[in-house]
N, C-alpha and C positions, 0 to 999 in steps of 0.2 A: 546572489541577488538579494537586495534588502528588502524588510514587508514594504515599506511604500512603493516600490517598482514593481513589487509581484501583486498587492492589489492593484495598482493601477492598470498591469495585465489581465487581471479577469475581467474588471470592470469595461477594459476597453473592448473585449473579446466580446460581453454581453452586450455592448453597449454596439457593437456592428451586427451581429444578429436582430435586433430590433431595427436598425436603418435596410438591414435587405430584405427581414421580411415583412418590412411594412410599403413594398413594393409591390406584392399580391400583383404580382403580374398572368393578365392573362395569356401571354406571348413566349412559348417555351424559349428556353435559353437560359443561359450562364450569367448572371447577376454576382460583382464583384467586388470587393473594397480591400483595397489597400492597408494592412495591422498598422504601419506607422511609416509618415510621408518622412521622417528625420534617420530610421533605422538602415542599418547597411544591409542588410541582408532583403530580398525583394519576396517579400511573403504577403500571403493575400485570404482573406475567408471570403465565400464565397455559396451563394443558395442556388440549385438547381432548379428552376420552370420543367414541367408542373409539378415535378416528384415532392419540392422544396427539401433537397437532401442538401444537409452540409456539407461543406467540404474547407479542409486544409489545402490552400493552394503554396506552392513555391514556384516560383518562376526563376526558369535557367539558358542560359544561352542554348539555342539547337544543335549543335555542334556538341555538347556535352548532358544537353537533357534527353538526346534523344537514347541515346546508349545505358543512359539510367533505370533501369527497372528494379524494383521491389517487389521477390519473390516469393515473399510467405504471403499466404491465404491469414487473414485477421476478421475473428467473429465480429457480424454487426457493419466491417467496415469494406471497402475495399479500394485498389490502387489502379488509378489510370493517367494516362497521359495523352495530352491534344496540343495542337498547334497554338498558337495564341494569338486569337480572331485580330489581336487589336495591332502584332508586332510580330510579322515573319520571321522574325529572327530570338522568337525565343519559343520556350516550349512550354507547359503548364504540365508541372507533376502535382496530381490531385489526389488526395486522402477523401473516399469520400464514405459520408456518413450513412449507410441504409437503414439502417434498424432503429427506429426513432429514439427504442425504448432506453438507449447508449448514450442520451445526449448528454446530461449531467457529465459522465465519465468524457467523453468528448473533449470537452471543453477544458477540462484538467491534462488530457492526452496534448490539447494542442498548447496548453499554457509551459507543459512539460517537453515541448518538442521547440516550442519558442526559444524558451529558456538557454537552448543548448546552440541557436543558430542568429538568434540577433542580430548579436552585433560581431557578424563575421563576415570575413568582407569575399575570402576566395573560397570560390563554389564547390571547389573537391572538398574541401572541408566539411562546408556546409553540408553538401550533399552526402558524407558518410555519418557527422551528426545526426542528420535525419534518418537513415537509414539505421544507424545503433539504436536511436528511440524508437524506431517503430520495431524495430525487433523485439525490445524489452517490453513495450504495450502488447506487442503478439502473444507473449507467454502469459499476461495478466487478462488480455481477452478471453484465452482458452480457460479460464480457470471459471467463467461462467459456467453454472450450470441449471439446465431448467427449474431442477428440485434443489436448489440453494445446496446449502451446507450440510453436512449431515450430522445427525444428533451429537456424533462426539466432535465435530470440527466445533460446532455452537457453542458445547460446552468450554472445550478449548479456547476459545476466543473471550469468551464472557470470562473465563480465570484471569488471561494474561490482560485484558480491559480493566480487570477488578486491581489489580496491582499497579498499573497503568495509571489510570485515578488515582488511586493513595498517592502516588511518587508526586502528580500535577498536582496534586492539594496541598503539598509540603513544600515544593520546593516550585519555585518562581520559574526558570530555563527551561521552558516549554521546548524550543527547538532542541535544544542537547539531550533532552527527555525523550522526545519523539524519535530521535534517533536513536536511542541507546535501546530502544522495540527491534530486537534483529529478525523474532520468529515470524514476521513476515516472509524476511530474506530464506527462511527456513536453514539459518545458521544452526551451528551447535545448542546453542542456548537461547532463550527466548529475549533475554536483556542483558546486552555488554556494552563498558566503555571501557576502554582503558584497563586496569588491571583488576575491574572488579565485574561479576558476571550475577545474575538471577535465573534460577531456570523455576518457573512457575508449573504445577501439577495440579491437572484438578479431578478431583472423583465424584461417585456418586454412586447410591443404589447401596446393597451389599460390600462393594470395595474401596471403604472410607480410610480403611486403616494400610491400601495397599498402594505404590504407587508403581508406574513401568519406567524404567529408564532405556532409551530407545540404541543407546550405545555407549560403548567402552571412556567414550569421549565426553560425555554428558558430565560426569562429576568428580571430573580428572584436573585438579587446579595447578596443574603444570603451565606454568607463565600467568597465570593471577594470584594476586596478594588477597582475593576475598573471595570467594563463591559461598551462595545461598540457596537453599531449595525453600521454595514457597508451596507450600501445600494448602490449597483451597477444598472443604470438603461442602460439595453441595445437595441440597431436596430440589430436586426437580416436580414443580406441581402444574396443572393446566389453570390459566387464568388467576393465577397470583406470583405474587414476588415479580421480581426486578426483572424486565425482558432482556434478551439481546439489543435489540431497539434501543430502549430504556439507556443500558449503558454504556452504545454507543454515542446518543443524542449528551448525555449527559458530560460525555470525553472531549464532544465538538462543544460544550456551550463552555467549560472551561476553556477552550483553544482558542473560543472567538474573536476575541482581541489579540490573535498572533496567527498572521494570516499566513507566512510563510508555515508554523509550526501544522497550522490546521490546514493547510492542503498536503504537506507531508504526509497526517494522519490517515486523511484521508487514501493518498494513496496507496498507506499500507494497509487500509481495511480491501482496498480494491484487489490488491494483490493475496490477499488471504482468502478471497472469495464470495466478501459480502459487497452486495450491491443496494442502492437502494431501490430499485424495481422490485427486490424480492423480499422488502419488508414485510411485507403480507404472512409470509412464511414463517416469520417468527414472532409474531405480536400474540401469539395462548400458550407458550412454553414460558413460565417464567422460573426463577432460582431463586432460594434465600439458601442463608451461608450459613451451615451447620456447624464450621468450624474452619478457624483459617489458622498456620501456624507458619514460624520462621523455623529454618536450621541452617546452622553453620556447618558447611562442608567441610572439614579438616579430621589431621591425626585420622582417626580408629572410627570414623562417620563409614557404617555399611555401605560399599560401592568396589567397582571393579574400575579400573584405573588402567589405559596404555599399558604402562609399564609391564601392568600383572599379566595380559597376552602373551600367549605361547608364539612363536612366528607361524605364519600359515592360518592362524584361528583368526577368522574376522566376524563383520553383523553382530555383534554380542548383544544381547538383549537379556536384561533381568528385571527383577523386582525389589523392590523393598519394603520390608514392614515396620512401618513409622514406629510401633511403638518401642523397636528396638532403637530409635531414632532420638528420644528422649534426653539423655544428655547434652545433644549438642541443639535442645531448643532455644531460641534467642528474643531477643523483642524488639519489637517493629521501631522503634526508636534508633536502637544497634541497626539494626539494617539500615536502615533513614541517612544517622549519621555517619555510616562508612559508605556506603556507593555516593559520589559527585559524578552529575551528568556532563 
């Protein structure tokens, strides 16, 4: 889908929440509009009297909606299905919104589920489209948590955000950038495309000079032509330096003019844990950056590698001490000019 089609999906997605709820009906009921009178696919948003809960409608023939159920339980949200007051002959499968405080994320859920069933014309289709996205939104829902992130996910996130901006400040391919962020995905490594990989480390306190690698696989460059370890060491202080906050807003106001790029982002912040309801949570932790350094993973670079596994030994988890790391330090330029997104 191209940015002019994908903004003109949010826009048109906000732009029928403001026509249903400026209905302010006193008369409970199912208030409905149509996402688009030219699209194949028969989808519908829709506000609930008096709860005024959203809802993702699709509408399907009875004969095939009614046998449709979606059985995972989804935070915030939930699935039901009713007759369709206006046409005996079809069914209304509803997503609907409860927890108000979800609606932001919402509305990328349904841009994200659009996306997949538009312009599709037969309903098993569609209707399994729908159902693989609400399963993927299921696993991103669960990933709220009351008490946000915890102090080393934040840390984690503000590293691999801190290299994330370098890359967008350099290089213009916002989309192919935002995608080569895989540790949402909680892939191997935190940044891949192609034959070139980043795995970003960050510290702090006492173990500036230590880093963890979380397996045998992490800085093993069997099938890439470049791997880099990015070591970020940070001060954590209350009410200074750079927030979580800070450098995520700052990741969205470079994106802004790439709206397919910056709803991507977003929804890989969603998927890593950060909401924006729980801002609050991290606006007096801030970081400044004690030290950030490149290395080049290759030859005689301290690591444990596939290969080096005994058969039977699995989970490997070690450490490394940068400073035996030295030789293979490189400069952010070299890095810059070898990974293409």
């Amino acid at each position: 889908m191209n940015l002019t089609n994908k903004m003109k999906m949010m826009e048109r997605i906000k732009k029928i929440w403001i026509q249903l709820e400026a209905n302010n009906s006193a008369v409970p009921g199912l208030f409905k509009l149509r996402y688009s009178n030219t699209s194949k696919c028969d989808v519908l948003l829709g506000l609930k009297f008096p709860e005024t809960h959203r809802m993702l409608i699709l509408k399907a023939p009875l004969t095939i909606g009614k046998e449709f159920n979606f059985r995972y339980e989804v935070r915030g949200l939930k699935f039901d299905k009713i007759y369709d007051p206006d046409d005996s002959k079809y069914i209304l499968l509803n997503l609907v919104l409860v927890d108000k405080q979800f609606k932001d994320v919402f509305d990328t859920l349904i841009a994200d589920v659009l996306s997949a069933v538009i312009n599709e014309t037969d309903i098993k289709v569609i209707l399994k489209n729908y159902s693989n996205r609400l399963i993927k939104w299921q696993s991103l829902f669960e990933r709220f948590k009351q008490q946000g992130l915890t102090p080393e996910d934040q840390r984690g996130l503000f590293g691999e955000l801190f290299f994330l901006r370098k890359f967008l400040q350099i290089n213009s391919d916002f989309q192919n950038i935002v995608a080569s962020w895989t540790g949402p995905e909680k892939q191997i490594r935190d940044f891949q495309s192609g034959s070139w990989a980043v795995e970003v480390k960050t510290t702090h306190g006492n173990n500036h000079q230590k880093v963890q690698i979380s397996s045998e696989r992490q800085l093993d460059t069997t099938n890439l032509e470049d791997l880099f370890l990015y070591h970020i060491s940070l001060e954590q202080q209350q009410n200074s330096g750079e927030t979580l906050n800070d450098i995520v807003d700052s990741v969205i106001d470079i994106l802004s003019a790439e709206m397919i790029a910056l709803n991507k982002f977003k929804s890989k912040i969603y998927e890593v844990g950060y909401f924006d309801l729980q801002r609050h949570l991290y606006e007096n932790i801030g970081y400044h950056i004690r030290q950030d350094e490149f290395y080049k993973v290759e030859n005689d670079f301290p690591r444990i590698e596939e290969n080096d596994i005994r058969t039977g030994v699995g989970d490997v988890k070690y450490s490394i001490i940068l400073t035996q790391c030295t030789p293979f330090a490189t400069s952010e330029t070299e890095v810059f000019d070898t990974i293409i997104p």
